[in-house]
C-alpha positions as CSV (number, residue, x, y, z in Angstrom):
1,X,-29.3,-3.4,-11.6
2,X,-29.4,-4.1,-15.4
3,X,-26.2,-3.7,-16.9
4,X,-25.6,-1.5,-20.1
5,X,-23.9,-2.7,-22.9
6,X,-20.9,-1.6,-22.1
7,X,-20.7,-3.3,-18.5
8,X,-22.5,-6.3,-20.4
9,X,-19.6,-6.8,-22.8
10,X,-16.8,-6.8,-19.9
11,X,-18.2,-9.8,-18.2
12,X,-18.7,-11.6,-20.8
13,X,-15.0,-10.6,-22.8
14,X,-13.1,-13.5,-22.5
15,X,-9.0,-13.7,-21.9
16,X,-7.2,-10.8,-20.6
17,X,-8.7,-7.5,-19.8
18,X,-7.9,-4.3,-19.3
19,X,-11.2,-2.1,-18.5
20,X,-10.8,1.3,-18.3
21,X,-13.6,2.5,-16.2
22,X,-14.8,6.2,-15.8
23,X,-15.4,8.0,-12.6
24,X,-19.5,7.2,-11.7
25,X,-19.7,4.3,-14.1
26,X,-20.2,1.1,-12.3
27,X,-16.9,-0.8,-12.1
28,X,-16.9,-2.8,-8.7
29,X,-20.3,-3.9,-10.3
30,X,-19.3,-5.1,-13.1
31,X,-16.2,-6.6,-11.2
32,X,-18.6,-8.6,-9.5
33,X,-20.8,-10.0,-12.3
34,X,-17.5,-10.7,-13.8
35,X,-16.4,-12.5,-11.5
36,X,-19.3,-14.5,-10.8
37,X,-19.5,-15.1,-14.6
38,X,-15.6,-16.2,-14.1
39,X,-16.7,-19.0,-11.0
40,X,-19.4,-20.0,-13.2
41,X,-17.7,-20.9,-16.3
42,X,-15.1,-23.3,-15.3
43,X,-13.1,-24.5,-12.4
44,X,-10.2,-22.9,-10.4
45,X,-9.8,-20.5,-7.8
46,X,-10.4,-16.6,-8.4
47,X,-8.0,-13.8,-6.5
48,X,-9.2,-10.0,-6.4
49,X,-6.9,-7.9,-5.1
50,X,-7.5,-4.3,-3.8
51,X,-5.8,-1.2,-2.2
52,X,-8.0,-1.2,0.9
53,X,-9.8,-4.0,3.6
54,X,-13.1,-2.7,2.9
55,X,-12.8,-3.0,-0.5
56,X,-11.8,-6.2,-0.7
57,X,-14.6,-7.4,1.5
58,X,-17.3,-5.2,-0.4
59,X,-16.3,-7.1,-3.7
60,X,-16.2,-10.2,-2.1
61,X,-19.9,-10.2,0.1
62,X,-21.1,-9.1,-3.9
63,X,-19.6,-12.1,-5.6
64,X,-21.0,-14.5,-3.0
65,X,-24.5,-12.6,-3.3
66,X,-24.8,-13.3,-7.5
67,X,-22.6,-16.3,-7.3
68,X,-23.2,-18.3,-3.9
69,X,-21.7,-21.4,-2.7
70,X,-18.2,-20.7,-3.8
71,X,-16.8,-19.5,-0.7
72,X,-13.8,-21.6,-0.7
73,X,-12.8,-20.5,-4.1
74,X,-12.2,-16.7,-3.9
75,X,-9.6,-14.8,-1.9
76,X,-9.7,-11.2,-1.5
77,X,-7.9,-8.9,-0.4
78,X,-4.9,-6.4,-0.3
79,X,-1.8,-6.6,-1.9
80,X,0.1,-6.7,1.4
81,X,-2.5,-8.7,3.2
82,X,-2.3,-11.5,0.0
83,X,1.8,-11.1,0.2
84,X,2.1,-11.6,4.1
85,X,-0.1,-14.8,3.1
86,X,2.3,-15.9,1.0
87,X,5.4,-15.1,3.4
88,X,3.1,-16.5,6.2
89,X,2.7,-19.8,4.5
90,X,6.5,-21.0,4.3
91,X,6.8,-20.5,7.9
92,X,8.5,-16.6,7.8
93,X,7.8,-15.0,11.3
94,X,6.6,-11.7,9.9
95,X,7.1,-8.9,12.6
96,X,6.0,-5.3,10.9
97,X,7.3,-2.4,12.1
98,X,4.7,0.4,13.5
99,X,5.2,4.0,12.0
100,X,7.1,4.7,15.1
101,X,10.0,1.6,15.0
102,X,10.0,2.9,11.8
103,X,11.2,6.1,12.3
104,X,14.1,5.4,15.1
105,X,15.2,2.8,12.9
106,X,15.5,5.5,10.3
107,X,17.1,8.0,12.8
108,X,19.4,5.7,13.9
109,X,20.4,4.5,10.6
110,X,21.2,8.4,9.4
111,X,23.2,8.8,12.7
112,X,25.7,5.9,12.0
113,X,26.1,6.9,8.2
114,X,25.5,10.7,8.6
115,X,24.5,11.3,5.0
116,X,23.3,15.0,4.8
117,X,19.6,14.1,3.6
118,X,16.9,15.0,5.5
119,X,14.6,12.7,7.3
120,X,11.8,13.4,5.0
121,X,14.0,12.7,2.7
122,X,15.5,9.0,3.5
123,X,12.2,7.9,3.8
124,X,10.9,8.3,0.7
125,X,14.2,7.3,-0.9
126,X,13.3,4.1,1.4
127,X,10.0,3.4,0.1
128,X,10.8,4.2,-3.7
129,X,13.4,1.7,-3.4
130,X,11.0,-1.0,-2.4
131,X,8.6,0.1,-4.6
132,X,10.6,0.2,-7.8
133,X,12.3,-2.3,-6.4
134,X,16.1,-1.4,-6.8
135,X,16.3,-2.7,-2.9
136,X,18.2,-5.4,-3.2
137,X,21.3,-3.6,-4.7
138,X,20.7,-0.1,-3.7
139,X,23.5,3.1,-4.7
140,X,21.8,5.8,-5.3
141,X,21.6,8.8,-2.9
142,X,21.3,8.1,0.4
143,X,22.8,4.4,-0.2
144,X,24.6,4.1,3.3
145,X,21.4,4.7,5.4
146,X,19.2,2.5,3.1
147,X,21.5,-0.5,3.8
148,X,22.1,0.5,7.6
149,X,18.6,0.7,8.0
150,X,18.2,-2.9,6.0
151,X,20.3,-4.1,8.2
152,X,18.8,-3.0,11.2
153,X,15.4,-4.3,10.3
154,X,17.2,-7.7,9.7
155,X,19.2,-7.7,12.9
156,X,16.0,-7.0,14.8
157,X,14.0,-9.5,12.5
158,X,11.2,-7.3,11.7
159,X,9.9,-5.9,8.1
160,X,8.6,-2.9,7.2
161,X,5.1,-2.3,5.2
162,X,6.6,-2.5,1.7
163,X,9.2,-5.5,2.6
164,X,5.7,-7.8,2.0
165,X,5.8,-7.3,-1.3
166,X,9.0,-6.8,-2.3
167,X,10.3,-9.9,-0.7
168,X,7.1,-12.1,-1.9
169,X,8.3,-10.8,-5.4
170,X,12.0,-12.1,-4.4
171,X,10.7,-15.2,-3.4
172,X,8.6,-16.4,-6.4
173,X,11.4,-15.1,-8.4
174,X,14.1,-17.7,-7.0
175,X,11.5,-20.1,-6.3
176,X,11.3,-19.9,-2.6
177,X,7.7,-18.6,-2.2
178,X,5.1,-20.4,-4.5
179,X,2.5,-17.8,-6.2
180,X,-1.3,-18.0,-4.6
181,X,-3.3,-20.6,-6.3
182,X,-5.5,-19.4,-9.1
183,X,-7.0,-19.6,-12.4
184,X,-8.1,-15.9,-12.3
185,X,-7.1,-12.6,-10.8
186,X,-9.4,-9.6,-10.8
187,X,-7.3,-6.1,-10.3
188,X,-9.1,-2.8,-8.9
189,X,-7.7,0.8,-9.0
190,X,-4.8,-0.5,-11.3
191,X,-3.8,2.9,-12.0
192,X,-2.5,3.0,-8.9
193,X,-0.3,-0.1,-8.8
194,X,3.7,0.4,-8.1
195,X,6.2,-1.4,-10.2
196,X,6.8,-3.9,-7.2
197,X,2.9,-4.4,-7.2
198,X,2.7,-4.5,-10.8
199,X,5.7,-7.6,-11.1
200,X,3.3,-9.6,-8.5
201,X,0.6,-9.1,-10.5
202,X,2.7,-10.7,-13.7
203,X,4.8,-13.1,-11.7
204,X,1.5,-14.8,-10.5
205,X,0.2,-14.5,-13.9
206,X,3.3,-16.4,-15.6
207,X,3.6,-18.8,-12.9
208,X,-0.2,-20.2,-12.2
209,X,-1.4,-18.9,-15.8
210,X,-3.7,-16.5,-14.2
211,X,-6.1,-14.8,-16.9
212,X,-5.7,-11.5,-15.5
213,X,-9.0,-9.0,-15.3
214,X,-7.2,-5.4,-14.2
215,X,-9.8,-2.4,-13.6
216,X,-8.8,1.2,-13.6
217,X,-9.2,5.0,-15.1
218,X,-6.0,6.8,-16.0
219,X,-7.4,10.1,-15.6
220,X,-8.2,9.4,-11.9
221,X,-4.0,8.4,-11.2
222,X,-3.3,11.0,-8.8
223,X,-0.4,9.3,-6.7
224,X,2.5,9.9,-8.3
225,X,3.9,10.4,-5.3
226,X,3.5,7.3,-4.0
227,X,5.2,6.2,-7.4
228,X,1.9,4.8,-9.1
229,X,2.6,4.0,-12.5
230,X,-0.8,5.3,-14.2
231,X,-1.2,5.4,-17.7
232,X,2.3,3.7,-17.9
233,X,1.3,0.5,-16.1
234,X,-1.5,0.5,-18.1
235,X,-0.1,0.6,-21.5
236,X,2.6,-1.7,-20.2
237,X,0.1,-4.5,-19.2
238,X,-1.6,-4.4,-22.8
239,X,1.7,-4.8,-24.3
240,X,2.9,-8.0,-21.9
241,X,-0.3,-10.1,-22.0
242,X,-1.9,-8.5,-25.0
243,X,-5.2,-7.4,-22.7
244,X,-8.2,-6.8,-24.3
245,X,-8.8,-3.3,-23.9
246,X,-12.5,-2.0,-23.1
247,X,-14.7,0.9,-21.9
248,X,-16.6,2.1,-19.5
249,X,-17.7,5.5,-20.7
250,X,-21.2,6.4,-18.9
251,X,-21.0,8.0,-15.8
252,X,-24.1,7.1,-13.6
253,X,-23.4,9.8,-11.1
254,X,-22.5,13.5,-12.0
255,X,-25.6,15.5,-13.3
256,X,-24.4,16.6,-17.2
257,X,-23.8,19.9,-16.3
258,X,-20.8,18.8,-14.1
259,X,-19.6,16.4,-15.9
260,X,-19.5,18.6,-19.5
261,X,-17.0,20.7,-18.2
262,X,-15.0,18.2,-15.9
263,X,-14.1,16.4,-19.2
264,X,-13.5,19.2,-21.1
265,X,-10.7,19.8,-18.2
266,X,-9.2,16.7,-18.3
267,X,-9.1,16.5,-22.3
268,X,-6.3,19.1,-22.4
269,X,-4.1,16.0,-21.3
270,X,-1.6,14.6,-23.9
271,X,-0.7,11.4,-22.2
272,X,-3.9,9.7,-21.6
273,X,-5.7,6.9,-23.2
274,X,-8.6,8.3,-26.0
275,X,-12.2,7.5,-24.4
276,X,-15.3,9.0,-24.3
277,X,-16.9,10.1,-20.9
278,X,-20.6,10.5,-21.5
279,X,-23.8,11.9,-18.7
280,X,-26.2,9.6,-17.7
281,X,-27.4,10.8,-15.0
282,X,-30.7,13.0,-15.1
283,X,-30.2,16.9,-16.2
284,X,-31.0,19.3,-13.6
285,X,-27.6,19.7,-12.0
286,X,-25.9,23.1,-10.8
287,X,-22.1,24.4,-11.6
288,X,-20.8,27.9,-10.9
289,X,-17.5,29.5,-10.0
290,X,-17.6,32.5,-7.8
291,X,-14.7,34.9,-6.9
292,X,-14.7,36.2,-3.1
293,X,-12.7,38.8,-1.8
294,X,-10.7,36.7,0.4
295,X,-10.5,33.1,2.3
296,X,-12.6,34.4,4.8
297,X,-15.2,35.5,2.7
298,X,-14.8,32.3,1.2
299,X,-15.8,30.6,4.3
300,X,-18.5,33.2,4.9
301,X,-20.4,32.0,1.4
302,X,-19.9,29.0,2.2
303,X,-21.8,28.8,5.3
304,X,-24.2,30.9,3.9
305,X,-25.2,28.7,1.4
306,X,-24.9,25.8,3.6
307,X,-27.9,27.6,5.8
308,X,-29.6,27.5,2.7
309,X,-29.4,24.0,1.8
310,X,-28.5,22.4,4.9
311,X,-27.3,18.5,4.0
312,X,-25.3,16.6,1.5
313,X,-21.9,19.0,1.7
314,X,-18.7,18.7,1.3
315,X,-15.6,21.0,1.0
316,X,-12.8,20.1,-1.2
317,X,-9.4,22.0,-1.0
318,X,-6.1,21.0,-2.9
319,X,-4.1,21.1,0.4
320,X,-5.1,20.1,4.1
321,X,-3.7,24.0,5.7
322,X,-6.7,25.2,3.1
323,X,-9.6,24.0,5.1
324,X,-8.1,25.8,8.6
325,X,-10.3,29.3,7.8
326,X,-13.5,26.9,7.1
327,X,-13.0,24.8,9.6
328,X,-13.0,28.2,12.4
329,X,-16.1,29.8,10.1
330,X,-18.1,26.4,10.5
331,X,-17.0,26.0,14.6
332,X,-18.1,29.5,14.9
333,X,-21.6,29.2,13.4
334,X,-22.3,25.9,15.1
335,X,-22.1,24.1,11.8
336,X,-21.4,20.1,12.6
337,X,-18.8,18.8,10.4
338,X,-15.8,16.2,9.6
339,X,-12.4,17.3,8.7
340,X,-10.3,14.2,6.9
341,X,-6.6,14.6,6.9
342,X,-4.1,13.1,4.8
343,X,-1.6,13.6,6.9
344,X,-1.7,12.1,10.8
345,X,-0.2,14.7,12.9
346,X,0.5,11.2,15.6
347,X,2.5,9.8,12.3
348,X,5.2,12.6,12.5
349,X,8.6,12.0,13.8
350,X,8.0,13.8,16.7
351,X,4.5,13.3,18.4
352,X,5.5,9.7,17.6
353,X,8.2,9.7,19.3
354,X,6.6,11.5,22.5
355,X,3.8,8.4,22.1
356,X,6.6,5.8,22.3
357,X,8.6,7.7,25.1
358,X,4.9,7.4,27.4
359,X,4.4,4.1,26.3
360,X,7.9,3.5,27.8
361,X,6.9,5.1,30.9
362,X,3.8,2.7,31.0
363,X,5.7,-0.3,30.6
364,X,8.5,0.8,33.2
365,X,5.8,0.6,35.8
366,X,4.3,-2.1,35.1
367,X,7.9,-3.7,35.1
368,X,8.1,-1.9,38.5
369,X,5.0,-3.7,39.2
370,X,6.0,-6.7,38.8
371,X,6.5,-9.0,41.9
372,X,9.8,-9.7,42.8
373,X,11.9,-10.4,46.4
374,X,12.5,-13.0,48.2
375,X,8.7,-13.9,48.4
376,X,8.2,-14.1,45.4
377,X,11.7,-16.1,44.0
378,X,10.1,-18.8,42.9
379,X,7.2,-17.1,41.0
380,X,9.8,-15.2,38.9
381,X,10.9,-18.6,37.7
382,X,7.7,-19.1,36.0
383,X,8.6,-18.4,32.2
384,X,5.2,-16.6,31.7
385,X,6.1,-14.2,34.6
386,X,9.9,-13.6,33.2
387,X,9.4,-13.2,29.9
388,X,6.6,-10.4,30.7
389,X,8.8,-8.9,32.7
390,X,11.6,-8.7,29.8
391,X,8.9,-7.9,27.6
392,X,7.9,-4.9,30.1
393,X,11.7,-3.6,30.3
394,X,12.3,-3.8,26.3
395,X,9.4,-1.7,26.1
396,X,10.4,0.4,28.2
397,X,13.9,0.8,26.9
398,X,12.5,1.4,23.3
399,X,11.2,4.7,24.9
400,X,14.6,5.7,26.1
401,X,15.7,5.3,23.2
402,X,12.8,7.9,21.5
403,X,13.5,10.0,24.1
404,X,17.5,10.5,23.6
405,X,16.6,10.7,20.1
406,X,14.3,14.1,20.8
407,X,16.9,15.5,22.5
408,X,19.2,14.7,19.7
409,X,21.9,11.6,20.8
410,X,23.5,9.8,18.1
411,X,22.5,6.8,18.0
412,X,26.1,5.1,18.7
413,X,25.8,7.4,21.9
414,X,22.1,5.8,22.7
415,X,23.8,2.3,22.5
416,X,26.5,3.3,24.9
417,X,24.4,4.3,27.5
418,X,21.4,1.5,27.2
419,X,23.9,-1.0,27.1
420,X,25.1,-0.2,30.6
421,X,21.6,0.1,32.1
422,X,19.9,-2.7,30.6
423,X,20.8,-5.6,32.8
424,X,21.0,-3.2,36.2
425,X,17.3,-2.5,38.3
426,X,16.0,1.6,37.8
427,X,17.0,2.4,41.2
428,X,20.5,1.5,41.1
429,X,21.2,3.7,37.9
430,X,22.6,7.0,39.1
431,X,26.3,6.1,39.5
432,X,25.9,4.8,36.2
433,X,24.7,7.9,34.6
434,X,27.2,10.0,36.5
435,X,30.3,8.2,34.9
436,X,28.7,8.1,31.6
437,X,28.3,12.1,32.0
438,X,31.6,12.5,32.9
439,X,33.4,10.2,30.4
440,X,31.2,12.6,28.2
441,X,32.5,15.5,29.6
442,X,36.4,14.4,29.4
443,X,35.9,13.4,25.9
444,X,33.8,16.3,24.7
445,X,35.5,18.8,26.9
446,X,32.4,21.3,27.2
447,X,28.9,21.3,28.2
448,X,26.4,19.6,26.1
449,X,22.5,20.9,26.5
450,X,21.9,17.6,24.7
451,X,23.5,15.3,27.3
452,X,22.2,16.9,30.0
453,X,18.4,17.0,28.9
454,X,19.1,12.9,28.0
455,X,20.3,12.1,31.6
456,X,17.6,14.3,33.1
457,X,15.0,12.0,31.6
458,X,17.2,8.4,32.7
459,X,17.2,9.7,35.9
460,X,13.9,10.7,36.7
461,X,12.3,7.5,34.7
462,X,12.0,5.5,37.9
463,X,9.9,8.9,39.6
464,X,8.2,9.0,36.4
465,X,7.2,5.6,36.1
466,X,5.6,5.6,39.8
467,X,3.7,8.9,39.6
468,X,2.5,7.7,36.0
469,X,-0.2,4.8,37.9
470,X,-0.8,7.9,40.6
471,X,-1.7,10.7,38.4
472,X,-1.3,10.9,35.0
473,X,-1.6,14.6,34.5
474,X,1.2,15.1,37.1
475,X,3.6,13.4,35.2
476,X,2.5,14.6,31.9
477,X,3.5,18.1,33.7
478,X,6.7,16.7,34.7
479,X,7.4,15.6,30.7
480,X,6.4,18.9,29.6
481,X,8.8,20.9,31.9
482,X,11.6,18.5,30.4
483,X,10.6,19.4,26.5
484,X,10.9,23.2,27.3
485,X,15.1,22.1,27.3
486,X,15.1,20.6,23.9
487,X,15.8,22.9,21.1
488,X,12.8,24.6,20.2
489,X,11.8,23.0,16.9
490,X,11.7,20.0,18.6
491,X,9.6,21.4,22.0
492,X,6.8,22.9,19.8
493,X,5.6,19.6,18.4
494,X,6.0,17.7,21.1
495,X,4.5,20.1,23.5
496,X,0.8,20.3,21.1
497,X,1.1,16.3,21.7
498,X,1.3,16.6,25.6
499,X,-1.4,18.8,25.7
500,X,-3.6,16.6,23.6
501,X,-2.6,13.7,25.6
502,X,-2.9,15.5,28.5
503,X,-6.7,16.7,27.8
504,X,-7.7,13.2,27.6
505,X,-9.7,11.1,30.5
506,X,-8.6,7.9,31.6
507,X,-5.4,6.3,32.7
508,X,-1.8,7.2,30.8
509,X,-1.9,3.8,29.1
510,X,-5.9,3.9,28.1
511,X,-5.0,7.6,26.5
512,X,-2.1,6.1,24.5
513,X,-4.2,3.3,23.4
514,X,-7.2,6.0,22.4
515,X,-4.5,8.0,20.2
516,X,-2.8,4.7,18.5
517,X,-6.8,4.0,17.9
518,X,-7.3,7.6,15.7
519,X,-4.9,6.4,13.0
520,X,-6.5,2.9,12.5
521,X,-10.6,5.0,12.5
522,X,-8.7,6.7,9.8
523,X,-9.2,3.9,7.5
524,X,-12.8,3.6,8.2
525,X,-15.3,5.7,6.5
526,X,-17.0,8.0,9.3
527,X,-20.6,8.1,9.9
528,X,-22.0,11.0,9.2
529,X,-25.3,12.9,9.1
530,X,-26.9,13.8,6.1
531,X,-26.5,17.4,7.9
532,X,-22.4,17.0,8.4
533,X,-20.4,18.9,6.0
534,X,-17.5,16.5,5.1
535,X,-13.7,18.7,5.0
536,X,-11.2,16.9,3.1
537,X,-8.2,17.4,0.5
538,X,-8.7,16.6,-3.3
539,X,-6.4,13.8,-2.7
540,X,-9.0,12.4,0.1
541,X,-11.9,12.4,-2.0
542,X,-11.2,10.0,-4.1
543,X,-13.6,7.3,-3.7
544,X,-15.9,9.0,-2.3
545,X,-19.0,11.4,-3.5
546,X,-21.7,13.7,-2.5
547,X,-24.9,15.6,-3.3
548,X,-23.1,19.4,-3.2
549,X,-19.3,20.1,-3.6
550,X,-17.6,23.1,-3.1
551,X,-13.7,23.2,-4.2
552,X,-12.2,26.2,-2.8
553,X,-9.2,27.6,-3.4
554,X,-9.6,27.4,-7.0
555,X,-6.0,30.1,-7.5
556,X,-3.3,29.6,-9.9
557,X,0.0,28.4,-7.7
558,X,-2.5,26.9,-5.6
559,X,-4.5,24.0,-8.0
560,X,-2.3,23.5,-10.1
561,X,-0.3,23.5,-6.7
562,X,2.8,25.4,-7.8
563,X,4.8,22.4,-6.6
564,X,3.1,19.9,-8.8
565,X,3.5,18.4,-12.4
566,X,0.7,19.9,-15.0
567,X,-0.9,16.8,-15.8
568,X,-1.5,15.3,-12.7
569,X,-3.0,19.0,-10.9
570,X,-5.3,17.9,-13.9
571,X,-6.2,15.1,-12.7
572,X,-6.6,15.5,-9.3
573,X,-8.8,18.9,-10.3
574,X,-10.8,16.4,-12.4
575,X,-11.0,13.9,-9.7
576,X,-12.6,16.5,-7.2
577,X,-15.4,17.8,-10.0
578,X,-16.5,14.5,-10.2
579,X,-17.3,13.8,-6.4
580,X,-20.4,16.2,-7.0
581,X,-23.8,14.6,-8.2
582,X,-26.0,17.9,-8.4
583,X,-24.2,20.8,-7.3
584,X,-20.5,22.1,-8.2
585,X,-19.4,25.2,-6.6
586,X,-15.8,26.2,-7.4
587,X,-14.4,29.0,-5.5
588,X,-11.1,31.4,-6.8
589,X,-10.5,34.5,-4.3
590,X,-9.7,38.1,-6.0
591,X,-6.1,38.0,-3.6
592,X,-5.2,35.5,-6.7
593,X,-5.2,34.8,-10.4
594,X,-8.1,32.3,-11.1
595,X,-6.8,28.6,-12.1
596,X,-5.9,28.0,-15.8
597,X,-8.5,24.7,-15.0
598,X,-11.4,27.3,-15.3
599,X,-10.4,28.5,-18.4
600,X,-9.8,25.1,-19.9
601,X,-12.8,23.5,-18.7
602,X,-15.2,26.9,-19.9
603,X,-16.3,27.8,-16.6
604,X,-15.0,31.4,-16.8
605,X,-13.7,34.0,-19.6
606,X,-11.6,36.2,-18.4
């Protein structure tokens, strides 16, 4: 493809750069010509760092195709993925946590401290610690469990996902971790870097004397949440390296009739950096807003239209619960489609927890398994053979401790308990869990659903454990009937994650390993039919684009989401016009007031 001026002029650029580059308009090529250009020009090693796998190899295969023969000189990759490299090369044993470790080590954190914050909560003050980070000498709210919970991770030597960076920053900081070896480092998506991100990005640049190339578009920064700096980080990064700052303002892929109106929209934001966003793709495009009754008239127009032109959709709705009436409209009709989530039900505390509680169960019997007797003395000596086994039983204890946790132990009671049982064979655990009941019972001095529901499970974990290899959908019954006696806020979620697991084919452990499979397909694209209409939030758009669009939902209180700050409902409204090529269609039902983004973009007068 021949490049434009524009694109021309940010290859070539030398020194720092900072290229702000519009939605449609080329970047990951240029990138790559850039880079190439980079390889070309001198010696030294070139780093381009990403926020997902696929993007980092996609940049890479293109580099090698214009530039070949310089393998060995370019790494790519993510920022965690380049800072475990780092950890990994003085010798740290790096031991992530899983979501689920993750969230007992947070439970049991809140349960030593008890701070009253939620658990929603102290995880996100967790990961804006890290990201900002103030980790290392934490006091805000919530400072007991963040150090508890620092401790625990270092007592169990483990890390969580945003440790990599933080500590990789610590350690080229006091000189313990050396920066990656390069002359240049290319930057995608740098409207989305964190301040921890952001300080490995500079501390490799003042250490190695990278000449930094960071690509991005502030009027696509629409994590916030995730604490993305934006247009912040990108003002900041002109002012510390004095970056060169250039343009990308033609946007190959939105027909001119989209794209007119999209930037009118996001042009009514004050704290943005000036550019122009110009068409250049063919005229002929389609926008139109229509006003339904209600959602499921909505839906009804919707798949009406779709009959009409059958490929190339997809819906866009500012929350995931939006897409529920579509979803039923397109099942009924027999319409094929793909609904994206942003949020993984099998993430949540709960489900995750039921997960880790079978997974328990699966490594009980296979602990049970195990040979052992007389017969089989000498085999148990092998250290292959015992260390399985212990690796079997600490397994299994991690789902004890998951499922005292559903029914609501502290986590100082948990240890109590465990303690006692972990050195001591299943089947000689009842007088065991008798005492501990009535110690419980003398020292509480009344009845405790919670106790009662733990010991129930301790006690029928050997049972379980057998029938589990037998038949799985027996014991899956047997978990149920124990999750109808935990309170009921609990039971309901972890009762929809029985019956999924329960629905299932195969063995207890191959359904687990199916599950713990959905969350990692997450992160790679699907593929679809041209005839597949593609469900997904605004949010999971990005990145992504299609012949016809449909934003529903188009309400005041709803985009801008009543919850959310002016600017970046902007943005994220912006983002989603943009995914369309030749068709818009923006959707506001009659129940509610039409979004102010209409108005402001000219797409309706009231």
């Amino acid at each position: 493809m021949r490049l434009n001026p524009e694109q021309q002029l940010a290859v070539q650029q030398k020194g720092h750069v900072l290229l702000l580059a519009g939605a449609g308009s080329g970047k990951t090529l240029v990138l790559a010509h850039r880079a190439a250009s980079l390889l070309q020009s001198d010696h030294g090693d070139l780093v381009a760092v990403t926020f997902t796998h696929d993007s980092a190899e996609e940049l890479k295969r293109r580099i090698l195709k214009m530039s070949p023969g310089h393998e060995k000189r370019i790494r790519t990759g993510t920022f965690h993925s380049l800072a475990m490299h780092q950890l990994r090369s003085v010798g740290m044993d790096i031991k992530l946590l899983n979501k689920g470790d993750r969230i007992r080590l947070i439970s049991h954190a809140m349960s030593k401290t008890e701070e009253e914050l939620s658990f929603e909560d102290m995880d996100k003050i967790i990961d804006k610690a890290k990201s900002d980070l103030s980790h290392r000498d934490y006091d805000g709210p919530g400072y007991k469990t963040f150090h508890a919970y620092q401790d625990l991770l270092q007592n169990d030597k483990r890390m969580d996902f945003a440790d990599l960076i933080s500590k990789a920053v610590d350690g080229m900081q006091d000189g313990s971790i050396p920066p990656l070896s390069m002359r240049w480092m290319l930057g995608d998506e740098f409207q989305d870097v964190d301040l921890a991100q952001y300080t490995w990005i500079m501390l490799h640049h003042e250490l190695t004397g990278a000449e930094l190339t960071m690509v991005g578009d502030d009027d696509q920064s629409i994590y916030a949440f995730r604490h993305a700096l934006g247009y912040t980080g990108m003002e900041k990064l002109r002012s510390d390296v004095r970056a060169q700052i250039l343009h990308l303002s033609r946007n190959y892929r939105c027909a001119p009739e989209i794209l007119t109106p999209a930037a009118r929209l996001i042009q009514h934001n004050r704290y943005r950096a000036e550019k122009q966003i110009i068409p250049a793709a063919e005229q002929g495009g389609h926008i139109e807003c229509l006003f339904p009754r209600d959602r499921e008239e909505e839906s009804a127009w919707f798949s009406t239209r779709r009959r009409e032109e059958p490929v190339g959709w997809a819906v866009l709705a500012r929350t995931n619960r939006l897409l529920d009436v579509m979803e039923m409209e397109l099942q009924q009709h027999g319409i094929p489609y793909f609904r994206d989530t942003d949020d993984d039900f099998w993430e949540t505390k709960n489900p995750r927890a039921v997960l880790s509680l079978l997974t328990g169960i699966v490594n009980g019997a296979r602990a049970l398994a195990m040979p052992r007797g007389k017969n089989s003395h000498s085999l148990l000596k092998s250290t292959a053979i015992s260390n399985r086994f212990a690796a079997y039983r600490r397994d299994m204890f991690f789902g004890c401790r998951s499922a005292l946790f559903l029914c609501g132990w502290k986590a100082d009671t948990t240890d109590a308990l465990l303690k006692q049982l972990e050195p001591v064979p299943m089947r000689d655990w009842k007088p065991i869990l008798d005492r501990f009941a009535e110690q419980w019972h003398q020292t509480e001095q009344k009845k405790s659903p919670r106790l009662s529901s733990g010991l129930n499970f301790m006690e029928n974990l050997q049972g379980w454990c057998t029938v589990s290899v037998q038949d799985p959908i027996l014991l899956i019954e047997g978990i149920k009937r124990w999750n109808q006696k935990l309170i009921p806020s609990v039971a309901e979620n972890c009762d929809v994650a029985l019956t999924a697991i329960q629905r299932l084919r195969g063995t207890l452990a191959q359904r687990i390993q199916f599950v713990e499979g959905l969350a990692k397909k997450k992160n790679e694209p699907p593929q679809l039919g041209p005839e597949t209409v593609f469900l997904t939030t605004m949010h999971g758009s990005k990145g992504l684009e299609w012949p016809n669009v449909w934003i529903i939902g188009a309400e005041e209180g709803v985009a801008p989401h009543i919850d959310g700050e002016l600017e970046e409902e902007r943005r994220l409204f912006y983002v989603a016009m943009t995914r369309a090529k030749r068709q818009l269609i923006i959707s506001a039902v009659r129940e509610g007031s039409p979004s102010p983004f209409l108005y402001e973009a000219q797409m309706y007068d009231a």
